[in-house]
Backbone bond lengths (Angstrom), bond angles and torsions (degrees), N, CA, C in turn:
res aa  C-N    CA-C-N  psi(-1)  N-CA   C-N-CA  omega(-1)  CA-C   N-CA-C  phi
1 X - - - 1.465 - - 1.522 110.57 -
2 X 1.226 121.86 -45.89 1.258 126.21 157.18 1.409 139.42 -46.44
3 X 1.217 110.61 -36.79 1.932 126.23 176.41 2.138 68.14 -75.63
4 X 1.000 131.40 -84.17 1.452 131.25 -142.04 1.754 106.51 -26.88
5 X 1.395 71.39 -67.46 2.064 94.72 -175.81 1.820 94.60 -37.06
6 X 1.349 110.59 -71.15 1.291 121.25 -173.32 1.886 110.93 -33.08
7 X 1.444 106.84 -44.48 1.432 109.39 176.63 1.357 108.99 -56.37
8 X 1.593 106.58 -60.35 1.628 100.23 -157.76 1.376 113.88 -84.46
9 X 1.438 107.80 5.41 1.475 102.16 158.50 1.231 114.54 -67.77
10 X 1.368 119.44 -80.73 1.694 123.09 161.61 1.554 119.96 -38.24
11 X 1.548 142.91 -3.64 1.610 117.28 126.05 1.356 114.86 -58.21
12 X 1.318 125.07 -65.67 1.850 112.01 -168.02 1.691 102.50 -57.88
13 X 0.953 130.19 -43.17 1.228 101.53 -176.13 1.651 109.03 -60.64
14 X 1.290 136.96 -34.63 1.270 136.78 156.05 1.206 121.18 -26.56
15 X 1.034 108.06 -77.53 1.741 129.00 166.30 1.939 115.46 -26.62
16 X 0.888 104.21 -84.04 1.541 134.45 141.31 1.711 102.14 -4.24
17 X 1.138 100.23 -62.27 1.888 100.05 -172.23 0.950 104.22 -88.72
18 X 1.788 130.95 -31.92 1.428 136.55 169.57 1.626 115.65 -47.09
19 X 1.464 99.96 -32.75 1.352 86.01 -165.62 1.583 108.34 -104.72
20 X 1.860 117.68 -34.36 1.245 111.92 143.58 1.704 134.09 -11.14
21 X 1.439 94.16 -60.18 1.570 81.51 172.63 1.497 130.79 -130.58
22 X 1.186 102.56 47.18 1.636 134.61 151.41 1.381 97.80 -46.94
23 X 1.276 120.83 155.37 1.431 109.85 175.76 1.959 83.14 -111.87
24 X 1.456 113.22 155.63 1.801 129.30 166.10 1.836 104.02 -60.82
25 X 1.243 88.90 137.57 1.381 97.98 162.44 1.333 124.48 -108.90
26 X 1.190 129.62 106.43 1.283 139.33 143.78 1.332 116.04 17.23
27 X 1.315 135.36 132.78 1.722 123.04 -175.07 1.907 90.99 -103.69
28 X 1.027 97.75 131.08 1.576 119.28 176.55 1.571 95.03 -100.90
29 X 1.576 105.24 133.98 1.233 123.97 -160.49 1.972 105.71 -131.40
30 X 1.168 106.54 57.43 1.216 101.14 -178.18 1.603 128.49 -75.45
31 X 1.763 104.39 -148.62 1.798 98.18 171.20 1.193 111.48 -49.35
32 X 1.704 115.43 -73.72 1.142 143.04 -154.46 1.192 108.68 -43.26
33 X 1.559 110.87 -58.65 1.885 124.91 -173.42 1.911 81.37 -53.29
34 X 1.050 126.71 -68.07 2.058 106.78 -148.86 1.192 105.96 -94.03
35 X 1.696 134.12 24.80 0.937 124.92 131.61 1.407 133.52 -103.32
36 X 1.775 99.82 13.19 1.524 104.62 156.33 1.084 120.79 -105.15
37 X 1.520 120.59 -8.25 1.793 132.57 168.86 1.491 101.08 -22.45
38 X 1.576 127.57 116.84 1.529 118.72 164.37 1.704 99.77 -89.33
39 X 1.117 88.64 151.23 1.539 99.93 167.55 1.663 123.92 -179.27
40 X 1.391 130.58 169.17 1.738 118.72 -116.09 2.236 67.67 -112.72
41 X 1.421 112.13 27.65 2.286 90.84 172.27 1.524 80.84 173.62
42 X 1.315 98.69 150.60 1.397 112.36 169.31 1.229 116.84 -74.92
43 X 1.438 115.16 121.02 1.558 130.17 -171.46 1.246 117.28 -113.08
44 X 1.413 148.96 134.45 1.004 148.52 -148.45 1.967 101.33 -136.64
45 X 0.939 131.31 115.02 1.280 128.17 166.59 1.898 113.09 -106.61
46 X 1.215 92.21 127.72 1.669 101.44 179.06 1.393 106.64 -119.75
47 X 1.894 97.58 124.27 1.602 116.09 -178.13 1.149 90.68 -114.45
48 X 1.992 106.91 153.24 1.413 105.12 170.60 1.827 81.94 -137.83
49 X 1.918 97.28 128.16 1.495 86.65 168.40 1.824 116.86 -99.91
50 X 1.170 98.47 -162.55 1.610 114.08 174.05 1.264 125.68 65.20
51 X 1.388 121.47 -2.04 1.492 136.56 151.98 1.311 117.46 -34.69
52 X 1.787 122.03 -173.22 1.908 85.56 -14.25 1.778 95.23 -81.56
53 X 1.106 112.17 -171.09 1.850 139.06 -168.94 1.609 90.95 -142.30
54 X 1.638 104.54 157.86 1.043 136.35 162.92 1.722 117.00 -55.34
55 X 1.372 106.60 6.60 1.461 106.74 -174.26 1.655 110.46 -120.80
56 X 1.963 102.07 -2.00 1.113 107.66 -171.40 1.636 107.80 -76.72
57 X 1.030 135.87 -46.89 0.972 130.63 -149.31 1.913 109.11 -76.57
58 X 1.520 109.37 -23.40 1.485 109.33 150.64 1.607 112.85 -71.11
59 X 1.431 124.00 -17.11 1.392 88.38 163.94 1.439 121.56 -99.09
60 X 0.649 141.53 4.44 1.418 151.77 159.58 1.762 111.06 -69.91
61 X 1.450 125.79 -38.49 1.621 121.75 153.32 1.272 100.48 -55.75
62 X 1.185 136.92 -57.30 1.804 126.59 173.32 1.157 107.00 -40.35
63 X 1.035 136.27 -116.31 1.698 144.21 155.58 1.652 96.29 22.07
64 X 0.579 120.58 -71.37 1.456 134.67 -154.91 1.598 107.38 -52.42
65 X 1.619 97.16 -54.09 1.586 120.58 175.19 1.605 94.78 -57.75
66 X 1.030 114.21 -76.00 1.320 114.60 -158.59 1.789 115.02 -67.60
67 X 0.956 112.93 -4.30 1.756 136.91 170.11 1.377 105.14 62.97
68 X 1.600 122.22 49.97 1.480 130.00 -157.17 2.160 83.24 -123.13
69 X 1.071 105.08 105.69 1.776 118.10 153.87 1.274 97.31 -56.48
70 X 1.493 105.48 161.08 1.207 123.29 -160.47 1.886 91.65 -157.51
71 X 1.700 94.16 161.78 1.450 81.21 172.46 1.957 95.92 -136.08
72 X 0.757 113.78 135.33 1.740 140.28 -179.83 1.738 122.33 -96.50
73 X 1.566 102.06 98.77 1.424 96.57 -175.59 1.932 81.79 -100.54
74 X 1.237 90.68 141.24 1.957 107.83 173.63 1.315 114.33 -116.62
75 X 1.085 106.85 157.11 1.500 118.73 -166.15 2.242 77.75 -105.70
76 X 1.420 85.97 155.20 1.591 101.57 -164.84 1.530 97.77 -101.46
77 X 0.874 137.48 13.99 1.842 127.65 -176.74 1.885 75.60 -125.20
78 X 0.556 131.47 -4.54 1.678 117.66 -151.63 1.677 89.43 -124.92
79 X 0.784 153.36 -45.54 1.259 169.36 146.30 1.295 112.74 -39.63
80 X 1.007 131.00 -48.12 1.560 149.67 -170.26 1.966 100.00 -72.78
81 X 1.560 90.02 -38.00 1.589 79.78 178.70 1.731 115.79 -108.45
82 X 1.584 115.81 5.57 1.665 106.77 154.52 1.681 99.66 -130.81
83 X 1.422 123.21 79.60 1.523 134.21 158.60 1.388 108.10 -38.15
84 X 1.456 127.35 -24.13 1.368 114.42 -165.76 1.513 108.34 -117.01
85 X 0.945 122.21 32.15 1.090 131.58 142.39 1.654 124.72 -111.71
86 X 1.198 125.11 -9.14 0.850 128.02 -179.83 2.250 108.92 -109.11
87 X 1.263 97.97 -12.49 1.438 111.65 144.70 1.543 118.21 -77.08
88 X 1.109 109.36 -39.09 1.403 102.16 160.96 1.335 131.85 -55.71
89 X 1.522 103.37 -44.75 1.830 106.94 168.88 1.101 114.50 -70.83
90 X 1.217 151.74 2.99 1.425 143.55 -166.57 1.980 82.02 -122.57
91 X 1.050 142.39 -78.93 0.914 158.40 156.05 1.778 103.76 0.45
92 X 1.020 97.92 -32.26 1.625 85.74 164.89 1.478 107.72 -158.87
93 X 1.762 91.39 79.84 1.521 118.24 178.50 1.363 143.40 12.11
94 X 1.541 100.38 54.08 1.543 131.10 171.13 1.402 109.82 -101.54
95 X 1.160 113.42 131.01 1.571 120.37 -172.85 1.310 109.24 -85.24
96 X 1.095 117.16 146.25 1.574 142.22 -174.37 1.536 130.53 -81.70
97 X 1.575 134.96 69.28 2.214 95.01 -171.12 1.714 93.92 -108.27
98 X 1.535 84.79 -171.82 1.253 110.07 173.77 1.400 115.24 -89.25
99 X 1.998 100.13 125.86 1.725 89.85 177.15 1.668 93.67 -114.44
100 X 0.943 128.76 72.25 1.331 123.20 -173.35 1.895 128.62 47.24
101 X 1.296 139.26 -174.74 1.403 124.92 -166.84 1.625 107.23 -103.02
102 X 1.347 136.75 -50.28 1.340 150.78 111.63 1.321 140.99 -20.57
103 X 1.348 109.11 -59.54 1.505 109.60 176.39 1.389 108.97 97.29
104 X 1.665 112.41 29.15 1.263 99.49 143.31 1.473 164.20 -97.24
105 X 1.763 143.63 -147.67 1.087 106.48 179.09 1.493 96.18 -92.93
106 X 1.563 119.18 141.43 1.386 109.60 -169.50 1.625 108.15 -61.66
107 X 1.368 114.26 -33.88 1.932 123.54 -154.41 1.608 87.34 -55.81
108 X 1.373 119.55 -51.41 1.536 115.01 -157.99 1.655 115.92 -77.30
109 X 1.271 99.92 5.95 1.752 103.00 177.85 1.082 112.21 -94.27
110 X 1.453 123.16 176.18 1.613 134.76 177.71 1.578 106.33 -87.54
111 X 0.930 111.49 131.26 1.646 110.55 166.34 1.554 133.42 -16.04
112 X 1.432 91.52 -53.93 1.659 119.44 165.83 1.484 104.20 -45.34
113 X 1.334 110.22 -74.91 1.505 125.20 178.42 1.567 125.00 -50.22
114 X 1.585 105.48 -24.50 1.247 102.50 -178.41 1.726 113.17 -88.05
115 X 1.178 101.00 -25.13 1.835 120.24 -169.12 2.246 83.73 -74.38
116 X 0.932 102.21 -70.64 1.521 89.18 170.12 1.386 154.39 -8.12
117 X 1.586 90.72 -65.37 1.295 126.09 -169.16 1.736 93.47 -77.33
118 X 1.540 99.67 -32.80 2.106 84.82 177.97 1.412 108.95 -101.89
119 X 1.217 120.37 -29.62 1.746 113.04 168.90 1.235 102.10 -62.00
120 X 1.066 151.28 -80.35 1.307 154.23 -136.60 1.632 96.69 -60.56
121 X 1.166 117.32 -51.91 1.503 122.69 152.96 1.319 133.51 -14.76
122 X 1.670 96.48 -76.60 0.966 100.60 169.72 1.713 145.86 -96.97
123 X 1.589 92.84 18.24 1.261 116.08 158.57 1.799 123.87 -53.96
124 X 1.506 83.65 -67.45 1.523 115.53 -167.27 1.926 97.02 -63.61
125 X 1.140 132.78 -41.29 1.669 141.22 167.09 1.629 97.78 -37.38
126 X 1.080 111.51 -78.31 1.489 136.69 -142.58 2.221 88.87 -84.78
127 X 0.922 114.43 -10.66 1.728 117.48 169.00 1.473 104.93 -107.36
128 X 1.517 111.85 4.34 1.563 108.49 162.46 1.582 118.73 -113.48
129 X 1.523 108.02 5.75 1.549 115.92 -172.04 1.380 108.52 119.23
130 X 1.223 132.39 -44.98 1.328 149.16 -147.34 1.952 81.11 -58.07
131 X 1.409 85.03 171.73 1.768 122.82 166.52 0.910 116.49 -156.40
132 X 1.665 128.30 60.13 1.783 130.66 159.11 1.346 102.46 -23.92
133 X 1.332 117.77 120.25 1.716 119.98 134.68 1.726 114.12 -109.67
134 X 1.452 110.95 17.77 1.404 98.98 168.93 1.929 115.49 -157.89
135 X 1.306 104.74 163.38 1.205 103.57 -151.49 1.437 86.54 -130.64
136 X 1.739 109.65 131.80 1.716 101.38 -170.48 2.078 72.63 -118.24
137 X 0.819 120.33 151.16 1.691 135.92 163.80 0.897 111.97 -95.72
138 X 1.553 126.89 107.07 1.976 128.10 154.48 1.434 109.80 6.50
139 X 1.245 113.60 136.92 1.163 98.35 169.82 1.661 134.58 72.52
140 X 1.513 118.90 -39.79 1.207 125.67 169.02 1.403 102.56 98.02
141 X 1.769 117.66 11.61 1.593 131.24 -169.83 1.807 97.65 -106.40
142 X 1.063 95.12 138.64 1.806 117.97 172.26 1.305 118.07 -159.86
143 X 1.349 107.83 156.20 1.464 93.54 161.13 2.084 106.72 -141.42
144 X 1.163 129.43 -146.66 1.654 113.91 -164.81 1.578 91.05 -95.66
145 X 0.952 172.47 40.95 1.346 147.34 78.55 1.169 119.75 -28.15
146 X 1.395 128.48 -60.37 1.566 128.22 174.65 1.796 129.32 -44.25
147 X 1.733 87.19 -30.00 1.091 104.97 151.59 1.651 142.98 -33.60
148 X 1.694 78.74 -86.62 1.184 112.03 153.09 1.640 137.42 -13.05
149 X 1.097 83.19 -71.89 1.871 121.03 162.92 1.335 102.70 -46.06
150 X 1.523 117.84 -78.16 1.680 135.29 -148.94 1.865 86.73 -54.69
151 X 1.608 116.20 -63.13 1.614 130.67 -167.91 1.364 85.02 -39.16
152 X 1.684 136.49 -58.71 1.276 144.35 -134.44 1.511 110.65 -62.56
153 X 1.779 108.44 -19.84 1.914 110.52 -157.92 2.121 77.93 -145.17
154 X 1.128 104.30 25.83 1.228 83.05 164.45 1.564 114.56 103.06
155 X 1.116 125.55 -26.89 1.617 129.81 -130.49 1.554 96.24 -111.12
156 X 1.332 135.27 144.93 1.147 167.90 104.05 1.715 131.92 1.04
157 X 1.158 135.77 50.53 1.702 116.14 -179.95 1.164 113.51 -24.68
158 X 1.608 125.80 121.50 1.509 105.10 158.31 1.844 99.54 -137.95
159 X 1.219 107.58 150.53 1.578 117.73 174.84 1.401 120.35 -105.82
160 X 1.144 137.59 -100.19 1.338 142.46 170.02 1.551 101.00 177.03
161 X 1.648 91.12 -175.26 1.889 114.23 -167.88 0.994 111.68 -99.18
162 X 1.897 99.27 -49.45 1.633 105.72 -159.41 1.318 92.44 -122.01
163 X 1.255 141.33 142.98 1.619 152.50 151.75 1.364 103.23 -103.85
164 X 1.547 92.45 120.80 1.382 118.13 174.48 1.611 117.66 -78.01
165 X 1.475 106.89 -21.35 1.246 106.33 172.90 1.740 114.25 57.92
166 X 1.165 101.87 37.84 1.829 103.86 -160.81 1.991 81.10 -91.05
167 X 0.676 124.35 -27.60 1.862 116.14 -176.36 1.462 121.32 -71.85
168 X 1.995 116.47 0.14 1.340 148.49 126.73 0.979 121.85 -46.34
169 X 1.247 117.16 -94.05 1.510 152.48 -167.05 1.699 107.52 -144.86
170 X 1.503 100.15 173.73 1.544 114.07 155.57 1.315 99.48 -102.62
171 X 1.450 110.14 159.10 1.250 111.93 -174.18 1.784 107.15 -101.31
172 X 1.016 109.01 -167.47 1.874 105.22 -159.29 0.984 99.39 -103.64
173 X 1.400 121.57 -25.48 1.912 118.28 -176.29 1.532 100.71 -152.71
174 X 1.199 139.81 93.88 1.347 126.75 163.84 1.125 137.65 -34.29
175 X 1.424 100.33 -36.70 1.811 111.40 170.43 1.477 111.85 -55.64
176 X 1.703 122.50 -15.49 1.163 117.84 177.86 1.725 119.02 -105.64
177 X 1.380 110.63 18.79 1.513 115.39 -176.69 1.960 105.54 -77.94
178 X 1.472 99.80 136.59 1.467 127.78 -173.56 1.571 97.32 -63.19
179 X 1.240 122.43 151.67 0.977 137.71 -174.06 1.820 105.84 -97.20
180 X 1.267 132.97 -165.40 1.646 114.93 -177.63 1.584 94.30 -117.94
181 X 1.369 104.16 31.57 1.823 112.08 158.19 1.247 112.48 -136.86
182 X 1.577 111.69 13.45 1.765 125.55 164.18 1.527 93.43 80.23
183 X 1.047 152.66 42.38 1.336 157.22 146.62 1.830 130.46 -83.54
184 X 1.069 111.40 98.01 0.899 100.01 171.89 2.031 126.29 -74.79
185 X 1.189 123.46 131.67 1.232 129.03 170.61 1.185 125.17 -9.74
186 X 1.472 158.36 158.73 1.188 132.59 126.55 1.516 115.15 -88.85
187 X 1.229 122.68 158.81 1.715 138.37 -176.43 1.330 81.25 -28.60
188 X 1.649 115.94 152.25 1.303 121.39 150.75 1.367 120.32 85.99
189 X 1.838 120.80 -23.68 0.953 107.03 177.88 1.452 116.25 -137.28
190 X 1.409 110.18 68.81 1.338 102.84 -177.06 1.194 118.31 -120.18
191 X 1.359 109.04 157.06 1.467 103.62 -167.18 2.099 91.06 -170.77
192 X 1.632 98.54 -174.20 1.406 106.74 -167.14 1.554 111.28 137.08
193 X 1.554 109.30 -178.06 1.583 121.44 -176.98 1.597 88.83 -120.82
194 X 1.077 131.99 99.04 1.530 149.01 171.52 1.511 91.95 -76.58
195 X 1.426 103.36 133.51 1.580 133.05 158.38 0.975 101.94 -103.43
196 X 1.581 112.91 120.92 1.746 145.79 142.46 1.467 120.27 -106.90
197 X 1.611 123.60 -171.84 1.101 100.34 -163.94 2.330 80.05 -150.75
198 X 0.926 119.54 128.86 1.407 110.67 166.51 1.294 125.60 -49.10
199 X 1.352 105.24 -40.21 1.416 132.42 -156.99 1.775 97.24 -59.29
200 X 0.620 122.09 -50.76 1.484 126.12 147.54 1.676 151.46 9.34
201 X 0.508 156.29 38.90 1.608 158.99 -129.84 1.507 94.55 -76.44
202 X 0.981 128.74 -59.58 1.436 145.55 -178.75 1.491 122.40 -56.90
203 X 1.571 100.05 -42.00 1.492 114.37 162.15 1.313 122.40 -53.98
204 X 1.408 108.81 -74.77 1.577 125.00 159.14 1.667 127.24 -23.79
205 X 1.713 115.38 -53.44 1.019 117.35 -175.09 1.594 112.73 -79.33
206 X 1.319 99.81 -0.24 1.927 104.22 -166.71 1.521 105.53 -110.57
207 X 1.948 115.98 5.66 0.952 92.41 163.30 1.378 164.20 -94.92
208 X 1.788 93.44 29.11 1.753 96.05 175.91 1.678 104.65 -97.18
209 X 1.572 121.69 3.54 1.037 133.98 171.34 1.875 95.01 -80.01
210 X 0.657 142.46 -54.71 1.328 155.04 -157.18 1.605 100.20 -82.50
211 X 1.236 118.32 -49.41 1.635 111.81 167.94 1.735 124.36 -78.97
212 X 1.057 104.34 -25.54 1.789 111.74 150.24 1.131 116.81 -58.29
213 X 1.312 120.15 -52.94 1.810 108.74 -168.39 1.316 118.09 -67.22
214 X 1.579 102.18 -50.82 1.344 115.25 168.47 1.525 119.05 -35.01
215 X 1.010 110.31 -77.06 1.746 122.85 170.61 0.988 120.87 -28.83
216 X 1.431 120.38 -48.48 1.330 126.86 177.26 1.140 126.24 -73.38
217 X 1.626 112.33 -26.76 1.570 136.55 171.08 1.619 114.55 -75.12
218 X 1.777 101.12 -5.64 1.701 86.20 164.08 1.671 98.98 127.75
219 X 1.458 111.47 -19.54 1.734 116.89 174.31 1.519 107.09 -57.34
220 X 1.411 115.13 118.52 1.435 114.34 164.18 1.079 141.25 -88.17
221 X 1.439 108.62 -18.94 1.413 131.01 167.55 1.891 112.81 -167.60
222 X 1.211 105.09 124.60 1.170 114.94 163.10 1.794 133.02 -62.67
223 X 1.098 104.59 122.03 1.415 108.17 167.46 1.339 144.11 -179.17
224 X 0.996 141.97 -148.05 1.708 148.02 -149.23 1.167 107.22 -55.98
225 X 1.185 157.61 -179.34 1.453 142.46 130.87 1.661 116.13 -82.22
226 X 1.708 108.23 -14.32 1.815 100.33 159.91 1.271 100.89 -75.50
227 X 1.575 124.91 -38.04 1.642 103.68 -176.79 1.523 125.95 -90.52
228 X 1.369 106.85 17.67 1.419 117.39 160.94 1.649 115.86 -80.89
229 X 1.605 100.32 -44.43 1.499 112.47 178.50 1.415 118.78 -63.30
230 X 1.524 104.20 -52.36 1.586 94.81 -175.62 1.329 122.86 -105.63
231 X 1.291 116.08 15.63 1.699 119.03 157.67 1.509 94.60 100.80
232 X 1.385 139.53 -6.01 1.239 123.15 -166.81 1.820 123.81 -68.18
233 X 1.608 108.68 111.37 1.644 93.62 -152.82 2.069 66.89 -126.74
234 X 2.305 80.21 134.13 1.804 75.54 164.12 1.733 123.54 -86.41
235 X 1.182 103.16 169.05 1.288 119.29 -169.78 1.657 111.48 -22.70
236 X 1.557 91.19 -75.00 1.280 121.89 -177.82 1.740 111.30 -105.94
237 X 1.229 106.06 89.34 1.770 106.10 -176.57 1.197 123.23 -96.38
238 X 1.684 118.66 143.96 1.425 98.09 -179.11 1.677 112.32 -75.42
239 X 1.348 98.07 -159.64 1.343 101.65 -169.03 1.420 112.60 -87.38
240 X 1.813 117.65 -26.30 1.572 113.21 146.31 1.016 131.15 -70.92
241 X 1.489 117.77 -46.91 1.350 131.15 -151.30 0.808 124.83 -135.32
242 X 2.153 120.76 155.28 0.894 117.72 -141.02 2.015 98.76 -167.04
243 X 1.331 98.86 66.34 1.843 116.16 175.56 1.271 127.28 -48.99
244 X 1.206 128.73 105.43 1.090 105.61 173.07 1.391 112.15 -83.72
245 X 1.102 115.87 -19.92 1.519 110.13 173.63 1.711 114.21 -119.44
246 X 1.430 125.94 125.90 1.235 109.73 171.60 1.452 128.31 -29.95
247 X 1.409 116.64 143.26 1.173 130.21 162.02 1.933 118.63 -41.01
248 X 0.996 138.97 166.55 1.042 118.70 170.04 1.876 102.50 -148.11
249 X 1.414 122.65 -160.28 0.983 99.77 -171.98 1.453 122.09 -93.69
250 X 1.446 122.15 156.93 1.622 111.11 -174.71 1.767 127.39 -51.26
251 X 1.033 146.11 139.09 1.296 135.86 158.54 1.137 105.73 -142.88
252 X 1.857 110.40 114.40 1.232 129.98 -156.45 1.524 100.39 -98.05
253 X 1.460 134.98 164.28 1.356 133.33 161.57 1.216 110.22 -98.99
254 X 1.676 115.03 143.65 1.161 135.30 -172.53 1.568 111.12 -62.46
255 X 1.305 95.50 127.52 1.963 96.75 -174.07 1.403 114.78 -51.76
256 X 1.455 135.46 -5.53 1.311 153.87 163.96 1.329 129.82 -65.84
257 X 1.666 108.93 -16.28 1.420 137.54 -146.04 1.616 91.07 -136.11
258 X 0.974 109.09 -47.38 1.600 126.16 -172.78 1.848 92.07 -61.45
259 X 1.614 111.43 -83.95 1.503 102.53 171.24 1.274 141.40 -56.51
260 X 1.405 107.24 23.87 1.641 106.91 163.86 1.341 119.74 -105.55
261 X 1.554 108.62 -20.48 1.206 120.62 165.02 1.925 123.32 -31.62
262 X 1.660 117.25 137.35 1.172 107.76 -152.10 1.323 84.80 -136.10
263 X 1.897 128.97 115.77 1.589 107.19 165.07 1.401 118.14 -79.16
264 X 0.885 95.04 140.30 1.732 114.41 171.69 1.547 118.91 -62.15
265 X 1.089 109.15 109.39 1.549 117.56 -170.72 1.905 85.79 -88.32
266 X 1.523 88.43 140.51 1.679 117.55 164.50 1.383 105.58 -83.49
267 X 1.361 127.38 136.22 1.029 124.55 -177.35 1.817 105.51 -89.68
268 X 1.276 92.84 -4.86 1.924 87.88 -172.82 1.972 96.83 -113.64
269 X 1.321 98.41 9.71 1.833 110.67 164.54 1.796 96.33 52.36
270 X 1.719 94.15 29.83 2.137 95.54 165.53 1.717 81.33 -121.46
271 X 1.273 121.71 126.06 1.189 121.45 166.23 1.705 102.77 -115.58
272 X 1.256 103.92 98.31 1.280 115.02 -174.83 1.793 111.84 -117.47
């Protein structure tokens, strides 16, 4: 009885150290997870990546009008050189992620390169005000280093539901966009984390087309992708919108600053 005791002491302490130094995994936030999100109204979160562009700051007067948050994953070389627009998005309570520093596909980089490409990222965010808690990957490609990485500064993988596919075309009716299990909605109940892209001219200018359809297709309120995730609905909401953080005051970029802006061509012409 004694040799016994003696054993199963020394498994839990095994156990115990096994799991001590496990390293955390990162919560991966794909289709599936936010189109199983329960929650008490159909909520709609709208991301636009690859920003910001010279087209952002008219969408954000949209947004703005219509008092619909938005959430903004930025590319970090691109960002790094117009801060004030992206003080502007935080500044009037649009959420912030990380789209990597470049915008490449992470799988085909070196380790070195990949740990980079999201610190350096998310350095430069968080020295403009920001607080990334999520990390969208080029492309929507990773593999468990990136992981790795994202757990490492805090951050979250997340992808989306619905692809708008607007870096194609626009599509003809939004109310009819596939879900990322090929489903379309029925009347009344649609909802999701829609991928758009700023970069866009076409995107941008179509979005009171894009907040009509939606709405009508069943969106009850627009918002964050943290307040899509964790249910946070205020008291009294309007009928768009839904802040988690006050608005704050505008700070626009100088039209001088605005035309130097350069979009970033994808070399594989998917700017995701």
């Amino acid at each position: 009885m004694k040799y016994f005791a003696k054993f199963l002491l020394a498994a839990v302490i095994c156990c115990i150290f096994a799991l001590a130094s496990s390293p955390a995994t990162a919560t991966v936030v794909d289709g599936n997870v936010i189109i199983d999100q329960r929650m008490s109204e159909n909520l709609c979160a709208l991301t636009f990546d690859d920003g910001p562009s010279c087209f952002t700051p008219q969408l954000l007067d949209m947004l703005n009008d219509y008092g619909i948050p938005a959430t903004f994953f930025l590319v970090g070389n691109i960002a790094e050189k117009f801060p004030r627009i992206v003080l502007r998005m935080i500044a009037e309570g649009h959420e912030v992620g990380n789209h990597s520093w470049s915008h490449p596909n992470l799988r085909r980089i070196s380790r070195e390169s990949k740990k980079a490409e999201i610190t350096r990222t998310n350095d430069l965010l968080k020295s403009l005000g920001a607080q990334p808690v999520y990390l969208r990957p080029p492309y929507g490609v990773f593999d468990d280093y990136t992981v790795q990485v994202a757990d490492s500064l805090g951050l979250s993988v997340i992808l989306w539901s619905v692809d708008s596919k607007d870096w194609r075309h626009l599509p003809a009716n939004y109310a009819m966009l596939r879900n990322g299990r090929g489903t379309v909605y029925p009347q009344g109940k649609m909802r999701g984390v829609f991928l758009f892209h700023d970069t866009h001219r076409s995107t941008v200018e179509d979005l009171p087309r894009i907040v009509k359809e939606l709405y009508e297709a069943g969106c009850s309120r627009f918002v964050t992708i943290s307040d899509y995730l964790d249910g946070l609905l205020d008291p009294e909401p309007g009928m768009l919108m839904a802040r988690r953080h006050p608005a704050g005051p505008i700070t626009s970029a100088p039209p001088s600053e605005l035309l130097q802006i350069q979009l970033v061509e994808r070399p594989d012409g998917v700017p995701e």
